[in-house]
C-alpha positions as CSV (number, residue, x, y, z in Angstrom):
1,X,59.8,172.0,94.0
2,X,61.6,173.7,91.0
3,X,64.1,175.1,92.5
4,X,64.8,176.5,96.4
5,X,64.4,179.7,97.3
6,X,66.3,181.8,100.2
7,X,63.3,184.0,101.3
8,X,60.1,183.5,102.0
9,X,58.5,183.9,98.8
10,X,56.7,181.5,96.6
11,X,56.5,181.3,92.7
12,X,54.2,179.2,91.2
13,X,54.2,178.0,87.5
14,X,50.7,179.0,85.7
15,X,49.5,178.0,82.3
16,X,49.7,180.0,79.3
17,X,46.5,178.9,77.7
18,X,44.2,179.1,80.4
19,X,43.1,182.7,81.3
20,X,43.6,183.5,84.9
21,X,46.3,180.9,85.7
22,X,49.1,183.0,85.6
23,X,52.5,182.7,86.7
24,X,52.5,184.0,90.2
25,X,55.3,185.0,92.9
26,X,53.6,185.6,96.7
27,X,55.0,186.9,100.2
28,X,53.8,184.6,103.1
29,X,50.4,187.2,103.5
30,X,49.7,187.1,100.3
31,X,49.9,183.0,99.8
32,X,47.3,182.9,102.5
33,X,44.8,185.4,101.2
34,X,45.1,182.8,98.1
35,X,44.7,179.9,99.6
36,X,41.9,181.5,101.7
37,X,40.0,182.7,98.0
38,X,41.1,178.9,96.7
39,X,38.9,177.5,100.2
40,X,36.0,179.9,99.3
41,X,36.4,181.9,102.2
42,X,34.0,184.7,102.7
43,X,37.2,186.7,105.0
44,X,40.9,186.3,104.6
45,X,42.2,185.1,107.7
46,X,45.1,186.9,107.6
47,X,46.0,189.8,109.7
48,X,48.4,191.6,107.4
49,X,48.4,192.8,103.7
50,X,50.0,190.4,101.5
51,X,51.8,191.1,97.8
52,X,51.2,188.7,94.9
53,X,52.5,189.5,91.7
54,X,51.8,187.7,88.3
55,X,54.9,187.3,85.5
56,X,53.3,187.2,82.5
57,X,50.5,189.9,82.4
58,X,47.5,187.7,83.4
59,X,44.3,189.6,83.2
């Protein structure tokens, strides 16, 4: 942990030099639809829309 929050959110750090691993901050929603595309699901389990944004203009 870099540093705690006081909301829900998550940030994680990304990688500059690899395409598609960008910095990302997610709601609750939105870090399950990710980890549900990192397990290969073929739904997202979860029941609610989710926001995800990226910090450094990822593709």
């Amino acid at each position: 942990m870099l540093q705690q929050g006081t909301n829900s959110w998550v940030c994680v750090p990304g990688n500059e030099y690899i395409i598609g691993a960008a910095d990302m901050c997610a709601d609750p929603m939105g870090m399950q639809w990710m980890v549900d595309v990192m397990n290969k699901r073929p739904k997202p389990s979860n029941a609610a829309p989710g926001l995800i944004y990226m910090l450094n203009g990822a593709i």
